[in-house]
LUMGU-930398 format. One record per residue (C-alpha): residue number from 1; chain; x, y, z. Coordinates in steps of 0.02 Angstrom, whole numbers, plus 50000, padded with zeros to 5 digits. Each point is the difference from the previous one (the first is absolute). Example, Ala and Ser with C-alpha at 12.3 -4.5 7.8 and 13.67 -1.06 7.14 Angstrom:
// LUMGU-930398
    n  chain     c1     c2     c3
    1      A  50615  49775  50390
    2      A  50069  50172  49967
//
This chain:
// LUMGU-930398
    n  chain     c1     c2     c3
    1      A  45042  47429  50307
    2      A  50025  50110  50165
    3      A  50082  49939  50156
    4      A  50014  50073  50169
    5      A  50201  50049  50021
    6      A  49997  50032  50184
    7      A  49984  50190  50093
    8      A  50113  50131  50005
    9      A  50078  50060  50180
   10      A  49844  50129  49979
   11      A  49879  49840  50006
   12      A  49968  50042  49804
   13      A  49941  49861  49904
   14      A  50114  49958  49849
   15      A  49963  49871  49880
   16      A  50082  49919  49850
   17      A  49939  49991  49819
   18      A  50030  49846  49896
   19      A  50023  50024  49806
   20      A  49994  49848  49893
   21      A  50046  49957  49827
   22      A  49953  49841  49881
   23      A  50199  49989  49962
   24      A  50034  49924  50206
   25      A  50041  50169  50037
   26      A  49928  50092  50178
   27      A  50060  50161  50091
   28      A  49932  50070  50155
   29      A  50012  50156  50041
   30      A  49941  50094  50189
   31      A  49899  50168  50006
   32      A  50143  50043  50151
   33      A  50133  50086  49892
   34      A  49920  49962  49828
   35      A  50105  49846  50021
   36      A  50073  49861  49888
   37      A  49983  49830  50122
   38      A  50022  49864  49910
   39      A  50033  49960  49812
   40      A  49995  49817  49955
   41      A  50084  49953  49840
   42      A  49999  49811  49910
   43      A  50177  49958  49997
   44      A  50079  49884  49847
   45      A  49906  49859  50083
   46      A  49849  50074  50012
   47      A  49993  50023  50194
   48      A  49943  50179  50077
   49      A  50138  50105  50081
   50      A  50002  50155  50122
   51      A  50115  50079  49903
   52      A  49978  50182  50130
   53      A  50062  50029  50164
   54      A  49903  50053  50141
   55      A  49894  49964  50158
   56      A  49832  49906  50031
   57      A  49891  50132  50119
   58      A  49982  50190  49963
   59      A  50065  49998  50182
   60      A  50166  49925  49928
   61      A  50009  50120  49853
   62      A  49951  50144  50135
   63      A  50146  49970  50098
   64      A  50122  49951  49842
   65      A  50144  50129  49945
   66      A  50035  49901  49840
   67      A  49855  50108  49896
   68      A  49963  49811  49940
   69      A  49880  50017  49846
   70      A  49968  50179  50045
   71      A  49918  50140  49910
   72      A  50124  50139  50040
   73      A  49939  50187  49984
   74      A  50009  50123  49978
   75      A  50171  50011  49942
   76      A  50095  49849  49987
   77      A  50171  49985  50023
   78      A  50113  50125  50070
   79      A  49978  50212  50032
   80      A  50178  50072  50052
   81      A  49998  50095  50150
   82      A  49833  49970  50032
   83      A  49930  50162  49926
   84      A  49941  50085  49825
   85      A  49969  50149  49932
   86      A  49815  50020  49881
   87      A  49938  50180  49925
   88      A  50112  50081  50107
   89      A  49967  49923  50172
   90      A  50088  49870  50097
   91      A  49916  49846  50074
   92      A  50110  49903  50144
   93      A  49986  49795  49989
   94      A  50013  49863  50130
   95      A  50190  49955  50030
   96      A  49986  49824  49994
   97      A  50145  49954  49917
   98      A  50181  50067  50039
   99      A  49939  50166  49982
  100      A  49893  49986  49861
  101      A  49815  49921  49975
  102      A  49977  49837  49948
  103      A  49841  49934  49925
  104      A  49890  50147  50052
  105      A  50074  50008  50196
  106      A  49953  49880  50125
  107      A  49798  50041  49974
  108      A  50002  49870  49878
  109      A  49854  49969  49855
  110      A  50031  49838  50030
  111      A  49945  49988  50194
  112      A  49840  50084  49947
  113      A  49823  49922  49976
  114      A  49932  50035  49840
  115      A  49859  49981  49927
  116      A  49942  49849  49899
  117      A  49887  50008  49826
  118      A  49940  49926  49837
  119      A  50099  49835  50080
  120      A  49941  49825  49886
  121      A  50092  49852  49970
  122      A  50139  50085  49881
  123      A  50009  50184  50050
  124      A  49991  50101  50150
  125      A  50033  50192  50010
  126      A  50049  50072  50203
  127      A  49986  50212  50015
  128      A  50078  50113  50131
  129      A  49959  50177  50031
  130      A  50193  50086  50043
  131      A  49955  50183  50066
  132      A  50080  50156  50001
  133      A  50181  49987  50093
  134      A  49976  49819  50019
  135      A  50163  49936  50027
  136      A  50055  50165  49959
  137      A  49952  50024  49819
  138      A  49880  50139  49933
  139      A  49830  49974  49948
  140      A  49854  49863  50028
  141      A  50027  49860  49900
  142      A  49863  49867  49945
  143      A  50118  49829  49951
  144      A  49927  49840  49932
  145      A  50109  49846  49973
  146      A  49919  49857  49883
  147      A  50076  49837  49984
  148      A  49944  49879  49878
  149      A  50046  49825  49941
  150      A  49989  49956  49836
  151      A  49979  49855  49886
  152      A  50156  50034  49919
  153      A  50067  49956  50198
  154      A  50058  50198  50010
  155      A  49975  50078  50154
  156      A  49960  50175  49963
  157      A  50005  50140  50121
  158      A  49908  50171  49941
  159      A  50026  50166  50132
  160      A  49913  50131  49967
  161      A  50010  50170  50107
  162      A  49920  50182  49994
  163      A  50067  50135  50081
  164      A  49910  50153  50058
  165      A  50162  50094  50014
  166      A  50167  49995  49907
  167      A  50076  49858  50078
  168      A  50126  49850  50006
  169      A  49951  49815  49944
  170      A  50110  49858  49973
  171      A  49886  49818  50035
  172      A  50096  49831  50001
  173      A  49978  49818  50053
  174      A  50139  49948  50114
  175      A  49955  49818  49973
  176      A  50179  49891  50025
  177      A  49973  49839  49884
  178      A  50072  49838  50010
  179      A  49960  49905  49860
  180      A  50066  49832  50098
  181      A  49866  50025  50116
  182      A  49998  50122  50129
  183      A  50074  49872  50136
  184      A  50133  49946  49902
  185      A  50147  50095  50039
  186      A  50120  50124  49911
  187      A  49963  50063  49809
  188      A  50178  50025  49985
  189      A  50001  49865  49868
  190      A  49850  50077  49920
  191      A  50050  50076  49826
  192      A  49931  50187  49952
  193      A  49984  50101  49861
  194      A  49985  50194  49987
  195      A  49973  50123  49852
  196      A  50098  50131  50076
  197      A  50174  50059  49914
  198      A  50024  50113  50140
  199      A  49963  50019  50196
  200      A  50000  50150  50106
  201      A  50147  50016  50125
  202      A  49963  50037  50187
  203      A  50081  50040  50142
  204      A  50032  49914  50157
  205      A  49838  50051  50091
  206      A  49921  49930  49800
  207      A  49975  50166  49938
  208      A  50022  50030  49816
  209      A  50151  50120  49954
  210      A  49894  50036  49854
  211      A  50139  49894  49875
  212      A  49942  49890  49899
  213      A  50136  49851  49980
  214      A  49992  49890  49858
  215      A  50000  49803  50073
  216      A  50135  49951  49851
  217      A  50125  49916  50086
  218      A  49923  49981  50166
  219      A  49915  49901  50125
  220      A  49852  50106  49972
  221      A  50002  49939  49805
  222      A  49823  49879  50003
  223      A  49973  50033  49805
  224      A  50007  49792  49980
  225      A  49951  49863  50124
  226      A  50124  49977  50130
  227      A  49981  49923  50181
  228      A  49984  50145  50120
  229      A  50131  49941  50131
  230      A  50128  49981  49856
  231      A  50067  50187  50014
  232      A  49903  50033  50182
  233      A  50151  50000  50105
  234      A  50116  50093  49873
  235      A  50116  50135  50080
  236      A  49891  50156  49916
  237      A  49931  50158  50054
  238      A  49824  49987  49987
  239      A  50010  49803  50066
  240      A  50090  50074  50162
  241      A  49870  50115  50030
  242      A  49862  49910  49960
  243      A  50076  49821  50096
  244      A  49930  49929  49822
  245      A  49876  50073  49861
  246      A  49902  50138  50060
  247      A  49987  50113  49901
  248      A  49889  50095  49858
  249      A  50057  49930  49796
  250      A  49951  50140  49875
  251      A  49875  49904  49884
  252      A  49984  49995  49806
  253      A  49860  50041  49918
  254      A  49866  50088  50039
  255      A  49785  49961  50021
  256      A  49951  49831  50059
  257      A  50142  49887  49957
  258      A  50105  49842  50078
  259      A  50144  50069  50092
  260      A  50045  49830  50104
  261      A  50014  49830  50019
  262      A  50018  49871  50147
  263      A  50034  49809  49981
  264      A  50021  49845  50116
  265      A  50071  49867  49898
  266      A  49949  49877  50149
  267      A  49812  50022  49975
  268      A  50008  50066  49836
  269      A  49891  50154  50059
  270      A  50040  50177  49901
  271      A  49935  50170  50004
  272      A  50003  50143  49896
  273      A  49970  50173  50080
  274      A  49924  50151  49897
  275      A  49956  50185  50040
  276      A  49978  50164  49945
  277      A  50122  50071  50112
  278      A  50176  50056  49940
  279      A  50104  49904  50166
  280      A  50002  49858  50090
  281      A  50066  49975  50173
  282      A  50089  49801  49988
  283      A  49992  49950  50190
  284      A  50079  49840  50061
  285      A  49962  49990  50192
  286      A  50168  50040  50046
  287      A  49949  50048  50166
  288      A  49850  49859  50039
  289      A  50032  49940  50184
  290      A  49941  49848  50047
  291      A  49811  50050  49995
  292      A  49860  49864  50035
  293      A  49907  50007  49846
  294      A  49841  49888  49927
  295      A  49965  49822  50074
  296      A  50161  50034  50127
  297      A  50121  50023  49852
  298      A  50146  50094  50057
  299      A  50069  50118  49877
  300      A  50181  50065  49999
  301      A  50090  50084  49873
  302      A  49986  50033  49816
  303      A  49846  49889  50020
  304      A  49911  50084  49899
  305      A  50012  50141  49839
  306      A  49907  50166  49975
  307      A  49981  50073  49855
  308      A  49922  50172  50042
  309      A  49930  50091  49872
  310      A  50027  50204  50008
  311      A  50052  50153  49940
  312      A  50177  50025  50057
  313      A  50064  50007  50178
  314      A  49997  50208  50081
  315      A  49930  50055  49829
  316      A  49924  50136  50075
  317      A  50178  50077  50021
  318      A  50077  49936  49849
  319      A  49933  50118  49846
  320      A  50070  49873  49881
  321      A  49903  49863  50078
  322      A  49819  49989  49927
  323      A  49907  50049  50139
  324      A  49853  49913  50118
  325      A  49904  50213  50011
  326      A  49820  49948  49956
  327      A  49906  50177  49984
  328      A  49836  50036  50086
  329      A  49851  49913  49897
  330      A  50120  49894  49908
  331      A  49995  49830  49995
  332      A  50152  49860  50041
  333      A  49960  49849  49931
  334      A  50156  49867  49952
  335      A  49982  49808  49987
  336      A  50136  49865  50076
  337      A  49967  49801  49912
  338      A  50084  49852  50072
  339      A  49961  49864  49875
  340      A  50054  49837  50049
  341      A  50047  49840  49872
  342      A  50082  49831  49986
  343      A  50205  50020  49932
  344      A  50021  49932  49849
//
């Protein structure tokens, strides 16, 4: 099903496509930003929640700053000083960030109409033709971004991207679930799980100093369930300069394999996240405001979690880091799963 989602300040028409599964399972997702809307989940009692923050026009989400549900391109995360070198030559990036370039710089893939196809009732697949020096990056870029909802009640994401030139690519979701509804306050009492034996350290400005820090004996340790505001307000570095978890945990494993969980022991609602990708950024709305979200819902924060799927934070200058350079005629294609179940 398609549904008109309001215009864009440029009078363009957005609209909203509904996926459905036999399980009691929907998501919507927008052609503005290749966005995730809405994902309604049966909770313990069987009754649908919106377990995804966000807005209710395209208007809203054109006007947001939370990157609710966003596709993010076309690197993700964070570039240090807002510049890279590639074959030789430098390319300068939007500042958008304290001095560095967040999320691709403030012309955002997710303000962006793209452009709907192959849509039915369980898959649709939005494309977005990124040109040469868009946003700063070399080379015209053709990316598609499928979501599909399966039977198995897995949300599957697919990106795929071809580059004409060498280039830099690094897609995510920047959905923040809560899987007590998305009007339902904190997730501090939420429990999470990560596969992750390490994390990589950052700076102030959340720039990695290229250590990797083993998460033994720390806050950052999310190898077994544990609430996430248990250790959220211990005195530690990378708490301090995150105000809370933000940061990028060094995953185990490698090809498409479970790296997370989520729970909500008050509507019995889990997830399990899985990717190809070797981090994942663990983002816990530390700095929500009080931002008028869906159906007047006013979110504040750690509302809501991230978990951002990605090669590692300023890769690029990091030659230890595996690296988001996709060469010319190559192809970038990773998959991100949220698969939602009942707790035990």
């Amino acid at each position: 099903m398609i549904c008109e989602f309001g215009k864009t300040g440029d009078a363009e028409q957005a609209s909203l496509y509904i996926l459905k599964n036999s399980a009691g399972m929907e998501a919507a997702v927008s052609d503005y930003g290749a966005t995730l809307v809405r994902l309604l989940v049966p909770d313990k009692n069987g009754n649908q929640k919106d377990v995804v923050l966000g807005y209710d026009t395209a208007g809203d989400y054109e006007k947001g700053t939370c990157h609710f549900g966003a596709t993010v391109g076309r690197v993700a995360n964070r570039i240090g000083g807002a510049s890279f070198e590639l074959n030789g030559k430098s390319y300068r990036l939007t500042d958008n960030d304290n001095g560095n370039s967040l999320h691709g710089g403030r012309d955002y893939y997710n303000k962006r109409m793209w452009k709907a196809q192959d849509a039915d009732e369980r898959s649709v697949t939005f494309l977005l033709d990124s040109f040469d020096g868009d946003q700063g990056y070399p080379g015209d870029v053709k990316v598609s971004v499928t979501y599909e909802l399966t039977e198995a009640n897995e949300l599957k994401i697919h990106y795929l991207a071809r580059p004409e030139e060498d280039t830099l690519l690094n897609l995510t979701n920047h959905s923040y679930f809560n899987l007590s509804g998305h009007d339902s306050g904190d997730i501090l009492s939420h429990e999470a799980m990560i596969a992750a034996d390490a994390y990589t350290r950052a700076d102030a400005a959340s720039i990695p100093t290229g250590e990797i820090v083993p998460v033994e004996g720390t806050p950052m340790d999310f190898r077994e369930y544990k609430a996430i505001g248990r250790d959220i307000e211990e005195d530690y570095e990378a708490l301090n300069f995150g105000q809370g978890y933000d940061h990028n945990w060094v995953l185990k494993g490698s090809g498409l394999r479970p790296v997370a969980n989520l729970r909500s022991l008050e509507t019995g609602i889990a997830m399990e996240v899985s990717t190809d990708l070797p981090g994942m950024q663990f983002y816990v709305g530390n700095f929500l405001e009080r931002e008028e979200g869906k159906g007047g819902a006013g979110y504040l924060r750690r509302h809501g979690a991230c978990f951002e799927t990605q090669y590692f934070p300023d890769a690029v200058h990091k030659e230890h880091f595996e690296g988001p350079v996709v060469k010319a005629g190559e192809t970038y294609d990773t998959t991100t799963v949220y698969r939602f179940y009942q707790m035990p």
